[in-house]
C-alpha positions in Angstrom: 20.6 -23.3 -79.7 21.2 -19.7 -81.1 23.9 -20.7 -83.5 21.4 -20.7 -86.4 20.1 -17.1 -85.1 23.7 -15.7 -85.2 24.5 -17.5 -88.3 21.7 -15.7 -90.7 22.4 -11.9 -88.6 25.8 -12.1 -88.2 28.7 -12.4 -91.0 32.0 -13.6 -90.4 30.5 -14.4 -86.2 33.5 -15.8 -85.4 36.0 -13.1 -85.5 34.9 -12.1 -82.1 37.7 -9.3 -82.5 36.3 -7.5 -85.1 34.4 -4.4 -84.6 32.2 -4.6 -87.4 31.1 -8.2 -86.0 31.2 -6.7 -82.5 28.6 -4.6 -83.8 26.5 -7.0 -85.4 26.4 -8.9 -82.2 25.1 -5.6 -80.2 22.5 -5.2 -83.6 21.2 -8.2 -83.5 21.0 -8.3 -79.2 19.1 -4.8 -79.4 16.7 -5.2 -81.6 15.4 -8.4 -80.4 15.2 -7.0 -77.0 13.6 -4.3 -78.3 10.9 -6.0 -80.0 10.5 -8.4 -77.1 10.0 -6.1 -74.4 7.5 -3.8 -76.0 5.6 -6.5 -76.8 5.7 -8.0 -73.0 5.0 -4.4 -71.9 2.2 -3.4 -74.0 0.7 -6.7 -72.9 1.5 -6.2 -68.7 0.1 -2.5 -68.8 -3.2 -3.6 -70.2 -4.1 -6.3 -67.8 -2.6 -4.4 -64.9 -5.0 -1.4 -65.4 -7.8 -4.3 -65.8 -6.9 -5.9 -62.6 -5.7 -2.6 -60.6 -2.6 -4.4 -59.9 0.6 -2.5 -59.3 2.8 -4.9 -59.4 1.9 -5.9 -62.8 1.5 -2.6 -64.4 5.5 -1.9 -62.4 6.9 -4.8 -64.5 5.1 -3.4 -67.8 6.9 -0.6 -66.9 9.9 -2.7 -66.3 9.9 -4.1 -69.3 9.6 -1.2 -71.0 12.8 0.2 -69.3 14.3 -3.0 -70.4 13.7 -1.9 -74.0 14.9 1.3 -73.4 18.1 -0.8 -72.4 17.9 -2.5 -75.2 18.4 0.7 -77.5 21.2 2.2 -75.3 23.2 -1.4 -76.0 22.8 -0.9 -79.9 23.7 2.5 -79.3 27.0 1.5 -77.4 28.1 -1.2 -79.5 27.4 1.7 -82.6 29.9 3.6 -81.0 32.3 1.2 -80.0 33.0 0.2 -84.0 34.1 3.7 -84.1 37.8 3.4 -85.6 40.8 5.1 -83.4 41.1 8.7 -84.1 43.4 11.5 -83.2 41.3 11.9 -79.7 41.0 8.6 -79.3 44.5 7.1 -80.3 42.8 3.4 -79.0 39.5 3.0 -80.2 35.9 3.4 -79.0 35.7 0.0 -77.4 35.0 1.1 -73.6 31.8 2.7 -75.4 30.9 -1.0 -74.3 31.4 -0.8 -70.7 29.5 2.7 -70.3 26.3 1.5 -72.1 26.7 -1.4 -69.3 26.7 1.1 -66.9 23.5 2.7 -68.3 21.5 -0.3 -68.6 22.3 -1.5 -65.0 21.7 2.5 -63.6 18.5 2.1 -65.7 17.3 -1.4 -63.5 18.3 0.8 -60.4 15.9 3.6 -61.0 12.7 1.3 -61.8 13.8 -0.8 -58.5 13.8 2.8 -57.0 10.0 3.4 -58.4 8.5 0.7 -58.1 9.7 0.5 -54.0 7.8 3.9 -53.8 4.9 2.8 -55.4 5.1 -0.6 -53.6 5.1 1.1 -50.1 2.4 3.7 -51.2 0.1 1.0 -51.9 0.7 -0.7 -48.7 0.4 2.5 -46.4 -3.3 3.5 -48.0 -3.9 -0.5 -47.3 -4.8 -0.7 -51.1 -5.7 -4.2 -52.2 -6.2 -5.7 -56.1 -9.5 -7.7 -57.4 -10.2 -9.4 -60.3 -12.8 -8.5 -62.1 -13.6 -11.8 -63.5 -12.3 -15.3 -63.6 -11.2 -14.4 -67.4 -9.5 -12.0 -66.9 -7.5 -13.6 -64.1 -6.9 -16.5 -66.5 -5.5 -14.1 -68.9 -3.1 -12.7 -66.5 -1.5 -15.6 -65.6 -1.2 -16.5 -69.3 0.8 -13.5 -69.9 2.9 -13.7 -66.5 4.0 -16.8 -67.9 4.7 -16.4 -71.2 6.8 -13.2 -69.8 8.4 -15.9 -67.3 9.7 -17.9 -70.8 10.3 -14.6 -72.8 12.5 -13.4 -70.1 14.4 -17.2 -69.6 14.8 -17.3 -73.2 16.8 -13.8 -73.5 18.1 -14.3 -70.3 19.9 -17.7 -72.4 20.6 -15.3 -75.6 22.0 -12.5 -74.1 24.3 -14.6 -71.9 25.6 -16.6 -74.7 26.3 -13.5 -76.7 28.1 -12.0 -74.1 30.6 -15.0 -73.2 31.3 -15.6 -76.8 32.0 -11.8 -77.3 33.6 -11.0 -74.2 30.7 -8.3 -73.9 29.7 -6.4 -70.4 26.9 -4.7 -71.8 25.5 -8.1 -72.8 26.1 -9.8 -69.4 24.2 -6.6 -67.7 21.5 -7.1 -70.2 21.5 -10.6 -69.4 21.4 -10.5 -65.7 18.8 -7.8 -66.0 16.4 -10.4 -67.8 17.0 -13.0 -65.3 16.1 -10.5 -62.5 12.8 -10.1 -64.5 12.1 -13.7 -64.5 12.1 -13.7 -61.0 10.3 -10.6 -60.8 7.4 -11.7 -63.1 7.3 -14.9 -60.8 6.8 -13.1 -57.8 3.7 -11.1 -59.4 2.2 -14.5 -61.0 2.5 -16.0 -57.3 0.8 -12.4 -55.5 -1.9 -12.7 -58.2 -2.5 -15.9 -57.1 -2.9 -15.0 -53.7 -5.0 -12.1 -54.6 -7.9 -13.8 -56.4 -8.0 -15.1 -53.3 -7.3 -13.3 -50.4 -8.6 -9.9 -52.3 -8.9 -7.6 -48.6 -5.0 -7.7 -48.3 -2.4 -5.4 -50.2 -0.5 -8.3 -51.2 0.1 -6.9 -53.8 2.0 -3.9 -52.6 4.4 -6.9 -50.7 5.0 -8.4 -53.7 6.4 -5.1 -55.4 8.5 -3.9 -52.6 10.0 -7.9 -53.1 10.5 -7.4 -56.8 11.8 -4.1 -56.3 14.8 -4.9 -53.9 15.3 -7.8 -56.1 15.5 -5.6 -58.9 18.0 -3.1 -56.9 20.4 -5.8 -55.6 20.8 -7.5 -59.7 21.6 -3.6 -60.5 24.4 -3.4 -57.7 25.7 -6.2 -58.2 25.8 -5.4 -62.6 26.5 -1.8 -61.8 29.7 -3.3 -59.8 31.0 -4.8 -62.3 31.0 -2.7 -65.5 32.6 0.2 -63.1 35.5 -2.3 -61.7 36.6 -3.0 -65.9 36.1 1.1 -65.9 38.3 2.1 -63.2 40.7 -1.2 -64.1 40.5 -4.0 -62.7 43.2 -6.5 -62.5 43.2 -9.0 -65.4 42.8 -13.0 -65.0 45.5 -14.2 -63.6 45.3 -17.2 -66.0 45.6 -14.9 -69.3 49.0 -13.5 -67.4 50.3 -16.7 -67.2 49.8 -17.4 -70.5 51.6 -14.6 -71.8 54.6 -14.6 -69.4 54.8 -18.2 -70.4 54.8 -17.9 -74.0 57.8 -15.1 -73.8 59.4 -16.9 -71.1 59.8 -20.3 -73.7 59.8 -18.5 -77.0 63.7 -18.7 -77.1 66.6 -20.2 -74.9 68.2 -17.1 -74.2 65.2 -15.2 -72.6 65.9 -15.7 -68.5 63.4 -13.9 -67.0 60.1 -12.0 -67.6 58.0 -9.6 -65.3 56.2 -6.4 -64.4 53.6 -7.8 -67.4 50.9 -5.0 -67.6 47.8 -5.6 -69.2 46.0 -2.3 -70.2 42.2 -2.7 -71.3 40.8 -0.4 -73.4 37.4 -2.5 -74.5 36.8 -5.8 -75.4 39.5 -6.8 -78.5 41.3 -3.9 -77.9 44.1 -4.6 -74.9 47.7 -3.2 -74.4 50.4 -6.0 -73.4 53.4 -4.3 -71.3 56.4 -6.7 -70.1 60.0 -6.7 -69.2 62.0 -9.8 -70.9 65.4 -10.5 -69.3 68.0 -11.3 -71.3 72.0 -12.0 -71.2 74.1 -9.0 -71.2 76.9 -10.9 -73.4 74.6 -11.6 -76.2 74.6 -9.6 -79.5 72.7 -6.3 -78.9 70.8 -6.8 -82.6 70.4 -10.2 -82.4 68.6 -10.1 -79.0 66.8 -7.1 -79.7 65.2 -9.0 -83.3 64.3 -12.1 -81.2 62.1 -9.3 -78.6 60.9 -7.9 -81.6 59.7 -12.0 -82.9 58.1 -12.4 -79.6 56.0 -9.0 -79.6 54.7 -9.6 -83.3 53.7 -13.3 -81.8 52.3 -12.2 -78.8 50.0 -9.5 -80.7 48.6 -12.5 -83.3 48.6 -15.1 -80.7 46.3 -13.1 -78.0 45.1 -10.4 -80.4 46.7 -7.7 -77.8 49.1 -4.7 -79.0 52.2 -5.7 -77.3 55.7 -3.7 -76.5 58.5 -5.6 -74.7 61.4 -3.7 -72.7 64.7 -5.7 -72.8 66.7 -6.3 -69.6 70.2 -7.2 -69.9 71.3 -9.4 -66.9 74.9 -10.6 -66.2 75.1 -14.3 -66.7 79.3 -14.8 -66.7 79.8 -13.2 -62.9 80.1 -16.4 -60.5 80.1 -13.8 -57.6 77.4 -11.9 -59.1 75.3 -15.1 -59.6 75.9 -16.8 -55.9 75.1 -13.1 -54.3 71.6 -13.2 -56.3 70.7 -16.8 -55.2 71.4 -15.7 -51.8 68.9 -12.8 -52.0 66.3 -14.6 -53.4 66.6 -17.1 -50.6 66.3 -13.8 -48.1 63.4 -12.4 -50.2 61.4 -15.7 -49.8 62.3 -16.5 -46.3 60.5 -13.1 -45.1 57.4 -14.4 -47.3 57.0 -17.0 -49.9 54.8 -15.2 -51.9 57.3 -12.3 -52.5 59.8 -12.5 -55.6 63.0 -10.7 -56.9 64.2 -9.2 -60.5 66.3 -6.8 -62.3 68.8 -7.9 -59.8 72.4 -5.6 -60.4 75.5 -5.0 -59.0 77.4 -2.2 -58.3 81.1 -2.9 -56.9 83.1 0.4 -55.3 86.3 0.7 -53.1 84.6 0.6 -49.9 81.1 -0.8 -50.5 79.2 -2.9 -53.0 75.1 -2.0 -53.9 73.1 -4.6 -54.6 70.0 -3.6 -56.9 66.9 -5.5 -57.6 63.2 -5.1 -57.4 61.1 -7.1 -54.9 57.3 -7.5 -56.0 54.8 -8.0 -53.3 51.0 -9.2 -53.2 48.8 -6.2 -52.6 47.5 -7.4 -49.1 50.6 -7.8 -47.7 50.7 -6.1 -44.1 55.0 -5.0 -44.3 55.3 -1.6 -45.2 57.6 -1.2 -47.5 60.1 0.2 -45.7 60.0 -2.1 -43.3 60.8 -4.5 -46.0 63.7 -2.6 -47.5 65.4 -2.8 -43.7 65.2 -6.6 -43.4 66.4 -7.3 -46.8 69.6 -4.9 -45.8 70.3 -6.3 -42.6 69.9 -9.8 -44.0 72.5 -8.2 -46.8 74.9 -7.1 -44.2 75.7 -10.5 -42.5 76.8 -12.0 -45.3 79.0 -9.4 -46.0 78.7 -5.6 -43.6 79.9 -3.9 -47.1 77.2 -4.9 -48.8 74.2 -2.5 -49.1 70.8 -3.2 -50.7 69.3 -1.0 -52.8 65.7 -2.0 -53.2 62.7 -0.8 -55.4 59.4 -2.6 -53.9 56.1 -2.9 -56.0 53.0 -4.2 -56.3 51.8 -7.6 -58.1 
């Protein structure tokens, strides 16, 4: 349905990557909201000062915040096309995420107003009237052509956002479907006024709007500040990756502690570990790591650097003492898994070395897991120790 709208703003619109196109995308998102919301407000503010209702002059004002939104997310996708520069070695792309964070700190202070406003009205018992049946026909005319304003950009913005990868978009979409809900509950309470024009429905209807408002500005608020602080990436675009280096070539064994550093949309940092045999040629293993970070980077548009891990393949005591810590690693939880596993053989003892990752929830302390693993160790031979390193997954 917007295809043809994106087609004639946006060049190039499906290099998604791009900043340039990135910024189009914001352009073209801004300015129509822009234009939109002034409209709706302009309209809102003059029949809510005809019909002394607060809630309808609040979502004027509403929408007028909304616009206000509207020019912070051009002004964040402006910033975000910025190229890298000394002070900013990887872009300008979180630009994104903060002007997310604006526009859904923006919905939170109009929730906040309006619920002042709301309550006010309702303590000094205030009520709204109609002056005459024209103008309450004209009211609900513009509540609900707000109602299909806001559904239509609540559509637009949404679509943008998924087919950009774009937070600011998403908040600016979540904050027009909050509206439509809004602008509902004020065509219903001017309903009921016309009506029942001795109650302060009207101030009920605003303090609903106005948690309504609050809890869509949590909840967007939440999660532009999770992709901020770094939140863990989808497991599924993991899986991907470690799979791809993991069946690129025969001779890669193992791969793990895969990092994924975000630093805005189109613009994340691929970390991984790729084991490898310890017998093979030194430049012939390190060209085919070198093959699978260049494929990696084109195939998922991510910078990527790969450390090597040499692992003994030709040791058969070696070989049967890992298989028998794996087994111990799993048997104390499923969930848990080994790598980097190395072997140090002395005179009088033999170290064992290898990581264990763990799930974040899990209740063992880590020391506590280090002991079991060594006394597990020690019955299968008491010279044995087990030198562990435990981390997170």
């Amino acid at each position: 349905m917007f295809e043809k709208l994106v087609g004639r703003f946006v060049k190039n619109a499906g290099d998604v990557n791009n900043p340039a196109v990135r910024e189009a995308y914001g352009r073209l998102s801004g300015v129509t909201g822009i234009l939109l919301n002034v409209i709706l407000c302009l309209s809102k503010i003059v029949v809510g000062f005809l019909t002394g209702a607060i809630s309808v002059v609040s979502d004027g004002v509403n929408n007028l915040s909304d616009a206000g939104s509207s020019v912070i997310t051009f002004i964040g996708f402006k910033l975000s096309s910025k190229k890298p520069d000394k002070g900013h070695p990887f872009g300008h792309g979180r630009m994104e995420y903060f002007a997310g964070l604006a526009v859904s700190a923006v919905i939170l202070i109009v929730a906040v107003q309006l619920l002042i406003e709301s309550v006010r009205k309702i303590a000094a018992g205030e009520a709204s009237a109609f002056a005459s049946p024209t103008v309450f026909v004209v009211t609900l005319c513009v509540l609900c052509l707000s109602i299909l304003v806001k559904c239509w950009m609540f559509l637009f913005n949404r679509s943008l956002g998924k087919k950009i990868d774009s937070a600011a978009m998403l908040a600016t979409a979540t904050d027009s479907l909050s509206d439509c809900v809004a602008t509902s509950v004020v065509l219903v309470c001017a309903v009921l006024s016309r009506f029942l024009p001795d109650l302060p429905i009207d101030g009920y209807a605003g303090v609903a709007v106005s948690l309504f408002i609050a809890f869509a500005g949590i909840k967007s608020m939440k999660s532009v500040v999770d992709l901020l602080m770094g939140e863990a990436p989808d497991p599924e675009f993991c899986k991907q990756i470690a799979d791809y280096a993991m069946h690129y070539n025969e001779l890669i064994i193992g791969v793990h502690d895969l990092v994924v550093h975000d630093y805005g949309p189109g613009r994340k940092m691929i970390t991984l570990h790729v084991e490898v045999p310890a017998e093979a040629n030194v430049l012939q293993m390190h060209d085919v790591i070198d093959n699978i970070e260049r494929s990696i980077e084109e195939k998922f548009n991510s910078k990527t650097t790969i450390h090597m891990d040499p692992v003994i393949t030709t040791s058969e005591r070696l070989s049967e003492l890992k298989k028998q810590c794996v087994k111990i690693v799993s048997e104390i939880q499923p969930d848990f898994s080994l790598h980097d596993f190395r072997m140090n053989e002395g005179d009088t003892h033999t170290n064992l070395i290898f990581d264990v990752a763990i799930p974040y929830d899990t209740k063992m302390t880590a020391h506590e897991i280090e002991d079991q693993i060594d006394a597990a160790v020690k019955k299968i031979d008491p010279n044995l120790n087990a030198r562990i390193n435990v981390e997170y997954k």
